[in-house]
C-alpha positions as CSV (number, residue, x, y, z in Angstrom):
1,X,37.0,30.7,121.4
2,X,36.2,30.1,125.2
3,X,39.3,29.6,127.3
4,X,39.3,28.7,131.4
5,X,38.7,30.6,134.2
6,X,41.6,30.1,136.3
7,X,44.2,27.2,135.7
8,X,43.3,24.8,138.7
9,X,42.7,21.2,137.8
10,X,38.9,21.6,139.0
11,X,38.4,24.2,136.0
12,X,41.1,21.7,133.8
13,X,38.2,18.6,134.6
14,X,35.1,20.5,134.0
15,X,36.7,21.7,130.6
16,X,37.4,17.6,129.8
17,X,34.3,16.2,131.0
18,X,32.5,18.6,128.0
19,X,34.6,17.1,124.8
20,X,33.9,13.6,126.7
21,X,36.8,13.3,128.5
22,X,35.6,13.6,131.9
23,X,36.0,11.2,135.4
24,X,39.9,11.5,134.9
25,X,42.4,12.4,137.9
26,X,43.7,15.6,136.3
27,X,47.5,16.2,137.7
28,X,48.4,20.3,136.6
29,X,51.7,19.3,135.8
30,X,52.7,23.5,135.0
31,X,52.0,27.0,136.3
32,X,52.9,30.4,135.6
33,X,53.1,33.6,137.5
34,X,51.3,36.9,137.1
35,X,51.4,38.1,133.6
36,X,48.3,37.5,131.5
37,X,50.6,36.5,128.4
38,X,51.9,33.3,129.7
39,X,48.6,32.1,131.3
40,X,48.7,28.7,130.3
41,X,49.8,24.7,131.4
42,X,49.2,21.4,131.0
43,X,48.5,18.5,133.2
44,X,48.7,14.5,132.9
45,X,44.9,13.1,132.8
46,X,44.3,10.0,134.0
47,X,48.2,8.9,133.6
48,X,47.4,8.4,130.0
49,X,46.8,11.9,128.3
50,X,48.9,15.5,128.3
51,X,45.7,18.3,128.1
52,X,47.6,22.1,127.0
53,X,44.8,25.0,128.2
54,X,44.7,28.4,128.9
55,X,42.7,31.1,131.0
56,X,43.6,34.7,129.7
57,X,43.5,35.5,125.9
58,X,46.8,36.3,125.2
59,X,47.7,32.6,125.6
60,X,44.8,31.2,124.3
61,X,45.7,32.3,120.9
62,X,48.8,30.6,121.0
63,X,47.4,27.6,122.2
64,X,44.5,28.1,118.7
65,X,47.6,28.2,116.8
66,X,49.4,25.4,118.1
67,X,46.2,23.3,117.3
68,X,45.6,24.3,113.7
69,X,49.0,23.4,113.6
70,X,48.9,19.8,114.3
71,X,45.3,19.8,112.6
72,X,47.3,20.8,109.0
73,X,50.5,18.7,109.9
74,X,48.6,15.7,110.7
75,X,46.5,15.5,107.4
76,X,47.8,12.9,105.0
77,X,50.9,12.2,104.0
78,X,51.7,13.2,107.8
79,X,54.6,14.6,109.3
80,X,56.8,12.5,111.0
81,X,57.1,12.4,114.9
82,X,54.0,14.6,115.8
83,X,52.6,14.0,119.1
84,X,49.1,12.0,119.0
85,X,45.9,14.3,118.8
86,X,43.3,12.5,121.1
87,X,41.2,16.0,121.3
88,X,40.8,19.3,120.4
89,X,38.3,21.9,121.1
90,X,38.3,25.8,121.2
91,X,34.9,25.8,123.3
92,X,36.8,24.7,125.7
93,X,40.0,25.6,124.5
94,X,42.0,22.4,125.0
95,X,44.6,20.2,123.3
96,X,44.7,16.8,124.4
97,X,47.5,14.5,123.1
98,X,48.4,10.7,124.7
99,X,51.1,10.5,126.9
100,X,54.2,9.9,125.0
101,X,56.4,7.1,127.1
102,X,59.8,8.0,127.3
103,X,62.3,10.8,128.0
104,X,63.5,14.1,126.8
105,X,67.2,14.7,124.7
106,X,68.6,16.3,127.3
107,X,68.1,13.4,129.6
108,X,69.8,10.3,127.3
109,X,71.7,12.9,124.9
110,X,74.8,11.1,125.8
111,X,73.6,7.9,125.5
112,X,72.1,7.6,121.7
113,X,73.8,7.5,118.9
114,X,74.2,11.0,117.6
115,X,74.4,9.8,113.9
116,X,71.2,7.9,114.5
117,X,69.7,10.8,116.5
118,X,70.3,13.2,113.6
119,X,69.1,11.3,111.0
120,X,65.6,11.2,112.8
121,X,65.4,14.7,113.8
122,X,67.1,15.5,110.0
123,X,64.0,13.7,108.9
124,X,61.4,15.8,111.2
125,X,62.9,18.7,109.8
126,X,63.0,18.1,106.5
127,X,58.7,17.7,106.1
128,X,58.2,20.1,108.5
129,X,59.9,22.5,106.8
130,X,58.1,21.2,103.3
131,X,54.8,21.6,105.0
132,X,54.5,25.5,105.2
133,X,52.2,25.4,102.1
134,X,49.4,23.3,104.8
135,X,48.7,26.1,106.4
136,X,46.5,29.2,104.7
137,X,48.2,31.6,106.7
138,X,51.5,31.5,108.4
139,X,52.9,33.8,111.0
140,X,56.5,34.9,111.2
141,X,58.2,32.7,113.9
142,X,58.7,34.6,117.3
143,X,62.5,35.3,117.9
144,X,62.7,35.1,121.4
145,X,66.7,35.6,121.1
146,X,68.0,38.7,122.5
147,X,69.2,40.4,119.5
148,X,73.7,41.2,119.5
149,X,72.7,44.8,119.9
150,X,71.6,44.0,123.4
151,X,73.8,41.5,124.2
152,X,76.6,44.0,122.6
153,X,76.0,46.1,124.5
154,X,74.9,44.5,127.8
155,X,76.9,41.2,127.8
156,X,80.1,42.3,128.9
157,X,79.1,42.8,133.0
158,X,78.7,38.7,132.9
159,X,81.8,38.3,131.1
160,X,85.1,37.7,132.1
161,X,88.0,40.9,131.1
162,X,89.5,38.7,128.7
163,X,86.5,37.7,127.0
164,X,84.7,41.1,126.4
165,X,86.4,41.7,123.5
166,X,85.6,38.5,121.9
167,X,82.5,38.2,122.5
168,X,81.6,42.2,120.4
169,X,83.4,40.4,118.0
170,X,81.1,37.6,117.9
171,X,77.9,39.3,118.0
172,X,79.3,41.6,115.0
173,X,79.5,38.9,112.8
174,X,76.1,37.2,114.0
175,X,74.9,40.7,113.1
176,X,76.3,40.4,109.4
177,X,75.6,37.0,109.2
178,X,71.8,37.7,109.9
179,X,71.2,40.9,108.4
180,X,70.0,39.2,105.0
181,X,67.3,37.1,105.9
182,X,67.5,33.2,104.8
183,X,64.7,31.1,102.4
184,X,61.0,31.0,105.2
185,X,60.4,27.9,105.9
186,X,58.0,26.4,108.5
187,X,59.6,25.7,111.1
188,X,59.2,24.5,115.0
189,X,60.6,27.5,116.6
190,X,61.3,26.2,120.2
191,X,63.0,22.5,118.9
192,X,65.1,22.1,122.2
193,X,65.7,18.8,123.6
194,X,63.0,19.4,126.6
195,X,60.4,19.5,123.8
196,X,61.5,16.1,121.7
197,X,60.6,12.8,123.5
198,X,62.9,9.7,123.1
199,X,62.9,6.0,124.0
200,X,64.8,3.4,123.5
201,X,67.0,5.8,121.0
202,X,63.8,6.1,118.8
203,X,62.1,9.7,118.7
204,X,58.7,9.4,119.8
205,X,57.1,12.7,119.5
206,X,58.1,16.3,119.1
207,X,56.0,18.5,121.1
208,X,54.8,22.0,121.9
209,X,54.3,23.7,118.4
210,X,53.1,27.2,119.9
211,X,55.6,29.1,118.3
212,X,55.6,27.2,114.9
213,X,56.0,29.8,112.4
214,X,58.0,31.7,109.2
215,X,61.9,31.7,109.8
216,X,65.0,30.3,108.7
217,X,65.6,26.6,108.4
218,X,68.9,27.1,110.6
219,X,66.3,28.6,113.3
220,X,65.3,25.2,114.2
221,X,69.1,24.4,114.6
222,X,69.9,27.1,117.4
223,X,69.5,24.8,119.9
224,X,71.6,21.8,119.2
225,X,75.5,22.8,119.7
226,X,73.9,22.8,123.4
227,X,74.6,23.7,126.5
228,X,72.8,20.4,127.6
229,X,73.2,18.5,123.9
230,X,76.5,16.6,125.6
231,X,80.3,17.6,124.5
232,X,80.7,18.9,121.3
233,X,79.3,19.5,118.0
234,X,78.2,15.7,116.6
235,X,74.4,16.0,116.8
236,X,74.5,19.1,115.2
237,X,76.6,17.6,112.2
238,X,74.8,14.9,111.6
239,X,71.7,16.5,112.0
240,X,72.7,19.0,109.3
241,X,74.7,15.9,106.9
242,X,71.2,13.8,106.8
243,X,69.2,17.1,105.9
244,X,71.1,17.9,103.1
245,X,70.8,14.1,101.9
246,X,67.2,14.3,102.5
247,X,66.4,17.6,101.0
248,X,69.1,17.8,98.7
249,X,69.9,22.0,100.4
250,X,72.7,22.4,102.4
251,X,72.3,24.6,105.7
252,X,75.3,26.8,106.5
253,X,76.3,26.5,109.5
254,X,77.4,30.2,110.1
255,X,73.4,31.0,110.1
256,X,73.1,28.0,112.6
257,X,75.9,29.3,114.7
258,X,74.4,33.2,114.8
259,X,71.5,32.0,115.6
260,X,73.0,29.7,118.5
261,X,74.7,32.9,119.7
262,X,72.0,34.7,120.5
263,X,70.3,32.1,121.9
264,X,73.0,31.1,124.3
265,X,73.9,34.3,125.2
266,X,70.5,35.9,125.6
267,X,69.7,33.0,127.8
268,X,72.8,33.4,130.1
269,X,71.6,37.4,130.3
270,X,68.1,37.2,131.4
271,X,69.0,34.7,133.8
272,X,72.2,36.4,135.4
273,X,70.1,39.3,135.3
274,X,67.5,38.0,137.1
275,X,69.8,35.8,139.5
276,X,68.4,32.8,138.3
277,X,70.5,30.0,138.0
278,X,71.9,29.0,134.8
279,X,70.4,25.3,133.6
280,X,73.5,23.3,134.1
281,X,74.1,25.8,137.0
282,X,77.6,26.9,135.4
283,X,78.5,30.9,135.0
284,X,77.5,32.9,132.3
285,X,81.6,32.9,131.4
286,X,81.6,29.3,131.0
287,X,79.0,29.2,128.4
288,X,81.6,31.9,126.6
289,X,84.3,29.5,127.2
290,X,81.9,26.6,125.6
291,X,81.0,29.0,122.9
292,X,84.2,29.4,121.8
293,X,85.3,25.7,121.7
294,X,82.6,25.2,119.3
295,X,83.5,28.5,117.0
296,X,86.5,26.0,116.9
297,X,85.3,23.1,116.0
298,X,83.6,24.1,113.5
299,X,86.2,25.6,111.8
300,X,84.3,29.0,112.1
301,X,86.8,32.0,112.7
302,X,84.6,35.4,113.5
């Protein structure tokens, strides 16, 4: 496996013009910033492909995975919704896919029709999730969640008085919730809305399978109460309602829900810690407040 030098479009077109892709404008499209371990981007090519590559080892082997990935998923009967392979390579290492048209969930969330929206990503899920015999070795999903120890017990300074308690109380119950690990399934393992592209209320492609791995099927859920999935808990609902009709299991939804806690919450701590904004640039006590509104509607007490 040879990955780049450096991650400047120059080294991006040298890399294409050897697996015959060459003569392209290359647009680097993401960077990173000092550490080794996230050394990698991608870039538009010629308006009409998306090439993933990486310069330091570290992210080159996630970038291998990703790719063996979409090599096992995309053998016949497919999975649904991948993104098209145009190239791949690991002398160079690159990952070229086309250019999907269209827009992210978090940009139209409001605008499709949740049912709808749910049935397709029900139906993503349900053969990803059926496909983790493709692959001859699988590696546990990374948990990038901060785990309710930590936000236990370094939460509460972002909090508001009255909601300290509460939330201990929450991450308590995530904790028990958790502590007996689901059926492994394959799953996507970063299945936000910035990594699912839509148009025209159709899902076009689900993208960015670096993390793919061993975990719960409620892992792939964390992400949909929100923030930045609209107001409340439809997509969610139906997502989970169309899985169970496709797969014929039921998820629960207190998994989902733990899950969603730490992911919510660890994501409000590393950024108030770092004094980096929050994404819809609301406080780290607001996300409480919108945590707790969907404990409710949910009909979850903890």
């Amino acid at each position: 496996m040879r990955w780049l030098e450096d991650g400047s479009a120059g080294a991006v077109a040298e890399a294409l013009g050897e697996v015959g892709l060459g003569d392209l404008p290359v647009l680097v499209r993401e960077s990173v910033g000092g550490d080794p371990t996230w050394w990698s981007a991608s870039a538009v090519v010629g308006e009409r492909y998306v090439v993933k590559f990486a310069w330091s080892e570290p992210a080159a082997l996630r970038l291998a995975h990703e790719i063996d990935v979409l090599d096992a998923l995309g053998r016949e009967p497919a999975v649904s919704y991948l993104p098209e392979v145009v190239a791949s390579s690991t002398d160079p290492l690159l990952l070229v896919t086309a250019l999907a048209p269209g827009e992210s969930l978090f940009e139209i969330v409001d605008s499709v029709d949740r049912d709808e929206a749910g049935r397709q990503l029900a139906q993503f899920m349900a053969e990803l999730h059926e496909a983790v015999e493709r692959l001859p070795e699988v590696p546990d999903a990374s948990l990038q969640p901060a785990t309710t120890a930590v936000l236990r017990e370094q939460f509460g300074k972002w909090a508001r008085a009255d909601q300290r308690a509460e939330v201990i109380r929450w991450c308590d119950w995530a904790a028990d919730v958790l502590r007996t690990p689901g059926p492994q399934v394959l799953v996507h393992g970063d299945l936000h809305g910035g990594n699912q592209v839509w148009d025209g209320g159709k899902l076009r492609a689900v993208v960015d399978f670096e993390t793919a791995g061993l975990a719960d099927a409620e892992y792939d859920l964390r992400t949909f109460p929100g923030p930045g999935m609209g107001p409340g808990v439809e997509l969610l609902t139906a997502t989970m309602r169309h899985y169970a009709r496709i797969t014929g299991r039921e998820l629960s939804v207190e998994r989902v829900m733990a899950w969603h806690l730490r992911t919510a919450l660890g994501d409000a701590l590393w950024r108030s810690e770092a004094g980096v904004p929050l994404p819809d640039h609301r406080t780290a006590a607001e996300w409480v407040d919108d945590l707790a509104d969907r404990f409710t509607a949910l009909g979850i007490s903890c």
